[in-house]
C-alpha positions as MATLAB code, in Angstrom:
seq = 'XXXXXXXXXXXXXXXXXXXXXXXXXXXXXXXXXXXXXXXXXXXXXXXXXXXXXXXXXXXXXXXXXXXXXXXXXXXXXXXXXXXXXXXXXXXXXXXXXXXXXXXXXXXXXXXXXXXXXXXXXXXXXXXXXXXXXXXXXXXXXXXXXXXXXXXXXXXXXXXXXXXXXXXXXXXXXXXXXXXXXXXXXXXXXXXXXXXXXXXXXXXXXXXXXXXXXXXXXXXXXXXXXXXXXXXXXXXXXXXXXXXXXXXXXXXXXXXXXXXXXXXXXXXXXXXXXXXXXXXXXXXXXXXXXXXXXXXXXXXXXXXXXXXXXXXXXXXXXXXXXXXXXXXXXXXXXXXXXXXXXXXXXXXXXXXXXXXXXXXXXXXXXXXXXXXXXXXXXXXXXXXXXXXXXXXXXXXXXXXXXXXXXXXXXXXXXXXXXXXXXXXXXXXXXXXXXXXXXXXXXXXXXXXXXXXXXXXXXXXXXXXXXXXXXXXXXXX';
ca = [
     -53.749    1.028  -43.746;
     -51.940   -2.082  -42.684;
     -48.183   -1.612  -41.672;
     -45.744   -4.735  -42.614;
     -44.747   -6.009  -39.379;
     -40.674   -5.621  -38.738;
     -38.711   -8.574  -38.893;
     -37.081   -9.416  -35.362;
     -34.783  -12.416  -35.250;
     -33.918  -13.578  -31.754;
     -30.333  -13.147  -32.452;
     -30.919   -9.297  -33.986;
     -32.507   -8.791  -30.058;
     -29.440  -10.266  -28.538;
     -27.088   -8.083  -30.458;
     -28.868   -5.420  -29.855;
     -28.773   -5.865  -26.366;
     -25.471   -6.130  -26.281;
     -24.107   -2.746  -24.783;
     -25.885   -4.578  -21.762;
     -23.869   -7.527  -21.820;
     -20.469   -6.122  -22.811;
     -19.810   -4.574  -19.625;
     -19.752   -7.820  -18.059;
     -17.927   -9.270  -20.387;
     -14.927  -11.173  -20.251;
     -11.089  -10.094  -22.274;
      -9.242  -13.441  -22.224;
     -12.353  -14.835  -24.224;
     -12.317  -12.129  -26.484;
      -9.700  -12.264  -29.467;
      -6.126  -10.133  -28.939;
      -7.361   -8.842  -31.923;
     -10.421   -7.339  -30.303;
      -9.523   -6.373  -27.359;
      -5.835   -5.100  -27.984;
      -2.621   -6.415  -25.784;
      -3.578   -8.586  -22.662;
      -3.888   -6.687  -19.510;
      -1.857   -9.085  -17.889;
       1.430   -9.170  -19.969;
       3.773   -7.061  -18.376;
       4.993   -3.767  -19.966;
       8.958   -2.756  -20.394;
      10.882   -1.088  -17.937;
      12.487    2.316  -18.707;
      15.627    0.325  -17.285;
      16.921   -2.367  -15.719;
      15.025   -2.727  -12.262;
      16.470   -3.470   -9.204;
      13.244   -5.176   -7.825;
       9.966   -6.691   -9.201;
       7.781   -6.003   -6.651;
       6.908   -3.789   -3.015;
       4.932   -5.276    0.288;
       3.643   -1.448    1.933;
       3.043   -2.097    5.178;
       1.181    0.777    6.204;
       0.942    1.697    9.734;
      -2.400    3.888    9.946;
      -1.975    6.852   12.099;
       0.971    7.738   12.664;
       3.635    5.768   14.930;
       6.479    7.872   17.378;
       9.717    7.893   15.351;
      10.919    9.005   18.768;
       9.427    5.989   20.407;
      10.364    3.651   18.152;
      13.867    3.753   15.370;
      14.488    6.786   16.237;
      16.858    7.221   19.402;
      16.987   10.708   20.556;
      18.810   10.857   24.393;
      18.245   14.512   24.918;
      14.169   13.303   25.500;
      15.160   11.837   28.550;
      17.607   14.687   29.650;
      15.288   17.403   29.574;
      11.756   15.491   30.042;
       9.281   17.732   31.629;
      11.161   21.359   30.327;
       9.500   23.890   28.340;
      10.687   24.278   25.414;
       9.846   26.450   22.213;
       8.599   24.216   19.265;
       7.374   25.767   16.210;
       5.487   23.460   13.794;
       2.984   23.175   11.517;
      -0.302   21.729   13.510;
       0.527   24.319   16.061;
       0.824   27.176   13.724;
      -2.657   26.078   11.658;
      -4.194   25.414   15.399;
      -3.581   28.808   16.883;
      -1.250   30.573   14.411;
       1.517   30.791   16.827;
       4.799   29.990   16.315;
       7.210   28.865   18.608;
       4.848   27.993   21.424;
       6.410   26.543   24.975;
       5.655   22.746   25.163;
       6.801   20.047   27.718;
       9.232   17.454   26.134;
       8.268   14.518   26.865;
      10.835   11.521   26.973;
      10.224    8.027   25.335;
       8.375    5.161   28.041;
      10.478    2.710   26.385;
      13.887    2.086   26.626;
      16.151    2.024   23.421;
      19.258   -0.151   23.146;
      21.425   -1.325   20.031;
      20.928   -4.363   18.111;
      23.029   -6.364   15.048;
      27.006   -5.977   14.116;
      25.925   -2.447   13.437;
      24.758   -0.993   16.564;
      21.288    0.500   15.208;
      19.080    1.263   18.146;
      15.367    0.420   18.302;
      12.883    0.542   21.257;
      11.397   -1.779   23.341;
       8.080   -1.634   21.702;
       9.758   -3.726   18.893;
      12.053   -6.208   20.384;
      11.540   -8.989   17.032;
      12.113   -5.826   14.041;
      15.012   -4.618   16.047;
      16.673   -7.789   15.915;
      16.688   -7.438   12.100;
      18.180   -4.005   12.221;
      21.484   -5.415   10.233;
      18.654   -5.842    6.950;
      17.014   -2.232    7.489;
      17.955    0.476    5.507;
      16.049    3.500    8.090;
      15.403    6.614    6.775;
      15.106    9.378    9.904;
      14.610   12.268    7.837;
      10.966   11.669    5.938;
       8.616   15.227    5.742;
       5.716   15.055    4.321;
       2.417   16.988    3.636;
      -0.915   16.805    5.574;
      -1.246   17.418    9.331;
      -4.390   15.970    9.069;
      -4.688   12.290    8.779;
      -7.001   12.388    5.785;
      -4.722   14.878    3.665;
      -1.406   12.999    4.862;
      -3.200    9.411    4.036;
      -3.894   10.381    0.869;
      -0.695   12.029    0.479;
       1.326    8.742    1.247;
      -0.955    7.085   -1.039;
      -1.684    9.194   -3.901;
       0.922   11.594   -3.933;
      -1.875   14.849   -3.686;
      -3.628   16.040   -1.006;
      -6.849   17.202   -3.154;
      -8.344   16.030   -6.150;
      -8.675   12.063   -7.144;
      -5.719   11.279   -7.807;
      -4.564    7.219   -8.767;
      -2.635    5.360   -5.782;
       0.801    4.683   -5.862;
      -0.267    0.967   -6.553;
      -2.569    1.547   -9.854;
       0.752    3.456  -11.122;
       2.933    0.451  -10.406;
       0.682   -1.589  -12.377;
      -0.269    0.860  -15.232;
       3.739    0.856  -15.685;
       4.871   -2.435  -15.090;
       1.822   -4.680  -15.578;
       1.108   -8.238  -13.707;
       3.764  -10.968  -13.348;
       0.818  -13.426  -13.271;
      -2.337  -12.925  -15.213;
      -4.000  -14.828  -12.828;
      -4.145  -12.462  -10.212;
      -4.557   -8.808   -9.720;
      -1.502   -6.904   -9.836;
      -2.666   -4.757   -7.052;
      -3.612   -6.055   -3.616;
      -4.914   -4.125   -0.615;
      -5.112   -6.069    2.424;
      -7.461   -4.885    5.185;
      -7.487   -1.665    4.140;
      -9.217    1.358    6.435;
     -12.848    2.707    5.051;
     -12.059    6.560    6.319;
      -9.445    8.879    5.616;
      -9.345    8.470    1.795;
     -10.802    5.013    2.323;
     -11.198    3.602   -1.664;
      -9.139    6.634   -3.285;
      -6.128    5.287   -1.262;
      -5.983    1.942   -3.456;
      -8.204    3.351   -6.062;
      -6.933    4.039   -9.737;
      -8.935    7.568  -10.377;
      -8.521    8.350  -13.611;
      -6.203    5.546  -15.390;
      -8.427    2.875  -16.685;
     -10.173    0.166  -13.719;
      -8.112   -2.602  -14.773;
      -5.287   -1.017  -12.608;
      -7.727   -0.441   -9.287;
      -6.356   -2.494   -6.396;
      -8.170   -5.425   -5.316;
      -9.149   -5.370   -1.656;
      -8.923   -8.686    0.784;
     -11.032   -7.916    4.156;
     -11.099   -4.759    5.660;
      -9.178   -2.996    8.758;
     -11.083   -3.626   12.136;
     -12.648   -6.849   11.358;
     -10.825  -10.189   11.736;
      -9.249  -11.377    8.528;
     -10.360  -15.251    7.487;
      -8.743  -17.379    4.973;
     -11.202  -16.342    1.773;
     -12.463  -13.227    2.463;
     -12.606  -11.847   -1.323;
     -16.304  -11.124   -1.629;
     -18.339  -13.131   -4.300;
     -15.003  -14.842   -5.147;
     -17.600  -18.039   -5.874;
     -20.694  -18.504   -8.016;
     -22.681  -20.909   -5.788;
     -25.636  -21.276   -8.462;
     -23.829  -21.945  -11.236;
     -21.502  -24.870  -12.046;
     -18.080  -24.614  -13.477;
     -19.492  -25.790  -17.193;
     -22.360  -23.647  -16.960;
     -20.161  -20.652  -15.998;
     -17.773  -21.003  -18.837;
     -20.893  -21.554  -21.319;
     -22.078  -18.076  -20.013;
     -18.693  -16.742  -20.715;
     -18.365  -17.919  -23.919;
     -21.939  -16.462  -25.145;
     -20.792  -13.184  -23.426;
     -16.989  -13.598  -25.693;
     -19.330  -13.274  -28.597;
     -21.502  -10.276  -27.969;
     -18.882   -8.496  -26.504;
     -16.093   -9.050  -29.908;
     -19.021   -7.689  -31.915;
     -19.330   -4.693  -29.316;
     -15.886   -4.058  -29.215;
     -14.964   -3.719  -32.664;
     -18.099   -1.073  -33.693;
     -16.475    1.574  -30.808;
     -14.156    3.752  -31.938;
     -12.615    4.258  -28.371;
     -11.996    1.242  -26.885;
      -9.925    2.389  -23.804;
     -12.723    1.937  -20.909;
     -14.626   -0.503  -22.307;
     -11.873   -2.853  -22.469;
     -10.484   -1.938  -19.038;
     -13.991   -2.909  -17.672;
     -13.912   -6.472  -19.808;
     -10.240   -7.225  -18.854;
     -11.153   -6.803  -14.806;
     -14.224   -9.185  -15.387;
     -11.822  -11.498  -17.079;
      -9.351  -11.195  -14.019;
     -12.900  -12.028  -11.807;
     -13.488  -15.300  -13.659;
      -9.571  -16.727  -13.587;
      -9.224  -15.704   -9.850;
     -11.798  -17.938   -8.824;
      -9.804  -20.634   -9.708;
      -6.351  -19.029   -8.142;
      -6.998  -17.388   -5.069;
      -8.672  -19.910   -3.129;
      -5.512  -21.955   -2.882;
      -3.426  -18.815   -2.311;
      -5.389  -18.163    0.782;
      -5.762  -20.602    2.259;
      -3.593  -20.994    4.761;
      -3.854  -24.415    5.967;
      -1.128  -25.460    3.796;
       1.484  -23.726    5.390;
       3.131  -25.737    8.118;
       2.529  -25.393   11.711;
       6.644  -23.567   12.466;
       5.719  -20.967    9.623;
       2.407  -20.254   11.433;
       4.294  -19.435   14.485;
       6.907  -17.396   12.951;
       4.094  -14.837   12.292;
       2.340  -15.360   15.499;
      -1.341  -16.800   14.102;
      -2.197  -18.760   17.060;
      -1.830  -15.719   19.402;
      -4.425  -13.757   20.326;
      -2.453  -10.657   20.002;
      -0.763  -11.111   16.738;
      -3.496  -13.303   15.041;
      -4.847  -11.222   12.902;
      -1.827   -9.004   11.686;
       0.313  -12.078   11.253;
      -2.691  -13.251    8.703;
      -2.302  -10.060    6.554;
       1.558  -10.558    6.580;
       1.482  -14.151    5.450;
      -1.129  -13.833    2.733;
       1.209  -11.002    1.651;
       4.505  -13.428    1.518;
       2.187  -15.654   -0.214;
       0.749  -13.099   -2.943;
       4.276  -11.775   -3.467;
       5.248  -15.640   -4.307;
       3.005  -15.762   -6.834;
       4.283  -12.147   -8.663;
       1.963   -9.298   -7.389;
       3.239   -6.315   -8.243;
       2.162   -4.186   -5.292;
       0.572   -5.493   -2.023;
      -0.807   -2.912    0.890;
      -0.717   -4.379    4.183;
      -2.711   -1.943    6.542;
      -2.928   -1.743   10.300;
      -5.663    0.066   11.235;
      -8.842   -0.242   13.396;
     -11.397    1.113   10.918;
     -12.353    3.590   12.937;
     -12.323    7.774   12.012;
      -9.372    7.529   14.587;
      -6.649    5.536   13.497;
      -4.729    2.897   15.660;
      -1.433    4.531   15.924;
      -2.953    7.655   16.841;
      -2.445    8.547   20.685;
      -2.664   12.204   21.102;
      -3.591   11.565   24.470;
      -2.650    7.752   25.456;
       0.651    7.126   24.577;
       1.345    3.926   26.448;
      -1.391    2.517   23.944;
       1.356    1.941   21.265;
       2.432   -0.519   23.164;
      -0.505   -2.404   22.170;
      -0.416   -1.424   18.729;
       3.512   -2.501   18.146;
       2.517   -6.058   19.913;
      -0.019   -6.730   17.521;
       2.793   -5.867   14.137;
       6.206   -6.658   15.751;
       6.143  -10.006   15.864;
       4.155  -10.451   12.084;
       6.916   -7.795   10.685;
       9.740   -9.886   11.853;
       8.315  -13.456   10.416;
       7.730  -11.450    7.049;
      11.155  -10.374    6.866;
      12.536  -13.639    8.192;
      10.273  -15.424    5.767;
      10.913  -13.456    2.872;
      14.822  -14.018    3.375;
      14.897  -17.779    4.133;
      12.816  -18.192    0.612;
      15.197  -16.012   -1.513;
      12.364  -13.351   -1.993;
      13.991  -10.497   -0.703;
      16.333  -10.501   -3.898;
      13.482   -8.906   -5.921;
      11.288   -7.630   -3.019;
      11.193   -3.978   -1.187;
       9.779   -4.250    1.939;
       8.412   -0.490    2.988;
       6.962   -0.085    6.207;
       5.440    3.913    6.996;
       3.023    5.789    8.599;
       1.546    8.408    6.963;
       3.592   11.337    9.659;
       5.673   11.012   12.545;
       4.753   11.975   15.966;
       6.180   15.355   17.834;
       8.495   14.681   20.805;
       6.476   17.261   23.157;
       3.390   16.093   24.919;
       0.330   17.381   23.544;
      -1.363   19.947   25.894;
       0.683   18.847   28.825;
      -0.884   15.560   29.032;
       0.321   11.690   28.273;
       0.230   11.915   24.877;
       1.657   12.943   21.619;
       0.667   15.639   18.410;
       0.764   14.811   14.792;
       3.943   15.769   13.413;
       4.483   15.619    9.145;
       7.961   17.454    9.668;
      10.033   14.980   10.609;
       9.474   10.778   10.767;
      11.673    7.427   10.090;
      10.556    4.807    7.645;
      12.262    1.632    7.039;
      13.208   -0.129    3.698;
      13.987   -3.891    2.875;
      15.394   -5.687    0.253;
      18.502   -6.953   -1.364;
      18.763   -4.176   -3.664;
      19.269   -1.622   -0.539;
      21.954   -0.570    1.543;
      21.278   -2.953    5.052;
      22.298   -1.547    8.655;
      22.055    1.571    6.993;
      20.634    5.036    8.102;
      20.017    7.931    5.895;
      19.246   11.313    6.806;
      18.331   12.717   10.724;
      15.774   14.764   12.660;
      16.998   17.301   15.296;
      18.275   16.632   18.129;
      14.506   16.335   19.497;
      13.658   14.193   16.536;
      11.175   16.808   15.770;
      12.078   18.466   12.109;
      13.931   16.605    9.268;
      17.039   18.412    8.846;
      19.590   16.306    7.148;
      19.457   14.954    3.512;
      15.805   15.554    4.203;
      13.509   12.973    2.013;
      10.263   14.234    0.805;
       7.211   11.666    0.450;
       7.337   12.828   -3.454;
      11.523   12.008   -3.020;
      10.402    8.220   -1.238;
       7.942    7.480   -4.463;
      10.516    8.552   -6.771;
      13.132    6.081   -5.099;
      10.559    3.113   -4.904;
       9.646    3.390   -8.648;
      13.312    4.223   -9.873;
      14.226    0.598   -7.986;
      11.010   -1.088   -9.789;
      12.568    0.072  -13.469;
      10.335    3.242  -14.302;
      11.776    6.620  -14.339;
       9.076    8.897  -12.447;
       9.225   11.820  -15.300;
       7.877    9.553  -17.341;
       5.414    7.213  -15.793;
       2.646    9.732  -17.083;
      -0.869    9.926  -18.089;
      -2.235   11.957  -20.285;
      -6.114   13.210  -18.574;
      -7.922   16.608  -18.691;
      -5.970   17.756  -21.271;
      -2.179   17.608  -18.884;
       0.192   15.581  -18.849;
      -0.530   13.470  -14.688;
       2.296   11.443  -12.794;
       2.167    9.972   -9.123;
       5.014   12.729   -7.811;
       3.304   15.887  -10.089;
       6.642   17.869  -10.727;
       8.540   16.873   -7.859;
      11.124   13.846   -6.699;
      14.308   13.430   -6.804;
      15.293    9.762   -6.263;
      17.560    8.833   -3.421;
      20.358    7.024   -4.720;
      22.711    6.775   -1.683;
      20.541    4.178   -0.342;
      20.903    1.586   -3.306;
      23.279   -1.735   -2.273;
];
C-alpha cells in the first residue's frame, strides 16, 4: 500500500524550527506587542530618589580600617601588649573566647585632612585629601569570616543559596537609563569567592545579569567585551539575520503561554546587537585628553590598570548605567587586600587605587556627576587590630570595618558610627551590611520591603527581612 507523501513547505520547516532560533532572537525587532514593555524603559520609583545611579568600588579582601580611615591612637600606645580579644574567626578557629593577642599598631602614620579635620593614613595620601566629600561610616558588621561567605554577603545579601546581586536588583527595580547599554556593569571582576553569583541575577529573569568588562588579575585594554564584534558578517548582513530571526521569534512568542524567560533571553540578545554599536566608543579611551589620563594615573605603571577600571566607570556612569562594580582584586583564591601575614603589602595595594579613587571623585565633581551619583567604596570585612599569630600581619575581622560614601545627596566630612577604642567591634549606631543595602536603595527611590520577587513559592528581596535604612547620613 502506497502512503501519500506529507506536504513539507520550506517555510513549515523553518517555523518549525523555530524554538531553535527564538533563543537567539532579538526584542527590539520584535513588536511591543509581542514581547511586552521594553527591557530598557525604566520602571517608577516608590519615591522620589535622591540619586540615579552607584559606582561600587569593591576592594577584594578585606582592607585595615585601622590602617587606613580609621584612626585609633591607643594602637600605638600599647603595641606589642597582650590583650584579650574575643571574636568571631577566633571563636570558629579554636572555640575560645577571649584569647591573649599582641596589638599591633598601624605602620603608617595618620594625620587630618580638609576644614573638617578627618584623619586618614598615609597609605592614601590623594582620598584623604577629599575627606571634606566623604561621608565614612566606622561602624559596618557584617556576616562571613570567610572571604567566600562575606563576598557573597556584600554582594548578594546571603551567605548560602543563589541569591541575585545587589546590581540585578537595582536594575529589576529601576530599569536602564539608556537602552543601549546594560544597566549592570562589572568591571574586572574576581573568578573565586562567589565569582559569577556576585554579579549574577539567580533567579530574576537574565535580562538583569551584570555584564562583565575584563577580569581581575589580567590587564584591562580598551575593548575587552568578548565577541563584542561579528568579524564574518557585515553590518547589512547582520541586520538581515536579525530581521529573519524578528519573524520566527513574534510567531514563537505569541503561541507560549509564559513568556517571562523567553523574553528575558530575547531582550539580552537585543542588548548584544545595539551594544556593538555603543560600547566601542565608550571604551575607548583615546578620546579623553591627555590631563584627564593623568588625573587617574594611566601612564603609570603602578596605577595603570586600576585608573582604567575607574575611568571606563566615569565614562559608563555618563552614559546612565544604573550600577557599575569596580573590583580590585588579583584573581587569585587569595585576594589582594588580604595580608594575614604581610601587612606592609597594603602599601602596594593602596598605591595601585589611591591615586584612580581620587581622579574618580575629582572627575565625577568637576562634571556635575556627583549630583545623581553614590560613590561606595568597601571591602567585604575589616581587618582585626591584633597581629595574627604574633607575626606581621593581620586576621579577618567582619565585626567591625569603615566604608566610605560619595555623592551630593550625602552628608560630606561626615562620620557615622565608631569601633572600640581598638577599632576592633562596631559599637556605636552600628550599621549592618543588610542596614548599608537598605540605605543605598532607599537613596536610588525603591523602598527595600518592597523591591521583591516572588520565586519558590516566597516572597525574595536583596536584605531578606532585615534593614533599616540610615537616614542620619542623607545631606
Amino acid at each position: 500500500m502506497e502512503f501519500p507523501q506529507p506536504q513539507v513547505s520550506r517555510r513549515s520547516i523553518l517555523k518549525g524550527s523555530a524554538c531553535g532560533f527564538g533563543s537567539l532572537a532579538l526584542a527590539g525587532l520584535l513588536s511591543k506587542e509581542s514581547t511586552g514593555a521594553n527591557a530598557s524603559t525604566a520602571h517608577q520609583p516608590h519615591f522620589p530618589p535622591k540619586a540615579k545611579r552607584i559606582i561600587f568600588l569593591f576592594m577584594q579582601g578585606g582592607p585595615s580600617q585601622v590602617d587606613t580611615f580609621d584612626y585609633k591612637p591607643l594602637l600605638e600606645k600599647q603595641d606589642g601588649q597582650q590583650v584579650a580579644f574575643d571574636d568571631a574567626r577566633t571563636i570558629a578557629n579554636t572555640g575560645n573566647r577571649g584569647t591573649n593577642q599582641r596589638v599591633m599598631k598601624s605602620p603608617w602614620k595618620f594625620r587630618q585632612y580638609g576644614e573638617a579635620g578627618l584623619w586618614g593614613s598615609d597609605l592614601f595620601p590623594n582620598v584623604s585629601e577629599h575627606l571634606d566629600d566623604l561621608c565614612l561610616i566606622h561602624s559596618m558588621h557584617t556576616e562571613g569570616v570567610a572571604h567566600g561567605p562575606a563576598t557573597l554577603f556584600l554582594h548578594c545579601g546571603a551567605t548560602n543559596f543563589i541569591r541575585p546581586s545587589f546590581g540585578s536588583w537595582v536594575t529589576y527595580g529601576l530599569g536602564s537609563e539608556n537602552e543601549n547599554l546594560p544597566g549592570f556593569i562589572s568591571i574586572c571582576p574576581s573568578a573565586g569567592n562567589g565569582g559569577a553569583r556576585n554579579y549574577g541575577n539567580a533567579f530574576l529573569p537574565s535580562s538583569y545579569q551584570g555584564t562583565t568588562i575584563g577580569m581581575a588579575g589580567r590587564p584591562l585594554r580598551d575593548d575587552s567585551v568578548r565577541n563584542l564584534k561579528n568579524p564574518k558578517l557585515s553590518l547589512p548582513q547582520q541586520q538581515k539575520q536579525l530581521e529573519f530571526l524578528q519573524s520566527l521569534n513574534a510567531e514563537q512568542v505569541a503561541g507560549v503561554n509564559d513568556r517571562s524567560e523567553l523574553e528575558a533571553v530575547i531582550k539580552s540578545y537585543e542588548l548584544a546587537w545595539r551594544m556593538q554599536s555603543n560600547v566601542p566608543d565608550i571604551l575607548d579611551l583615546s578620546h579623553e585628553t591627555q590631563s584627564t589620563l593623568n588625573l587617574y594615573g594611566i601612564g603609570e605603571e603602578e596605577t595603570e590598570s586600576f585608573g582604567r577600571q575607574c575611568l571606563m566607570a566615569r565614562r559608563l556612569c555618563e552614559e546612565g548605567v544604573r550600577f557599575i562594580q569596580v573590583t580590585y582584586g588579583d584573581g587569585t583564591a587569595n585576594p589582594a587586600w588580604d595580608q594575614h601575614s604581610d601587612l606592609p603589602k597594603h602599601a602596594k595595594h593602596a598605591k595601585a587605587v589611591d591615586k584612580p579613587i581620587a581622579g574618580l571623585l575629582a572627575d565625577l565633581e568637576q562634571r556635575g556627576l556627583l549630583e545623581d551619583t553614590i560613590v561606595w567604596y568597601s571591602g567585604e570585612f575589616g581587618r582585626t587590630p591584633y597581629a595574627q599569630k604574633n607575626g606581621t600581619g593581620r586576621d579577618h575581622n567582619p565585626a567591625g570595618f569603615t566604608s566610605w560614601l560619595a555623592g551630593n545627596c550625602l552628608r560630606s566630612a561626615f562620620t557615622y558610627g565608631s569601633t572600640d577604642e581598638f577599632g576592633h567591634k562596631a559599637i556605636r549606631d552600628k550599621v549592618h551590611m543588610h542596614d548599608m543595602h537598605a540605605t543605598l536603595l532607599h537613596l536610588l527611590g525603591i523602598d527595600h520591603t518592597k523591591l521583591t520577587y516572588r520565586y519558590a513559592g516566597r516572597d525574595f528581596r536583596l536584605t531578606d527581612v532585615h534593614g533599616e535604612v540610615v537616614h542620619p547620613i542623607f545631606s
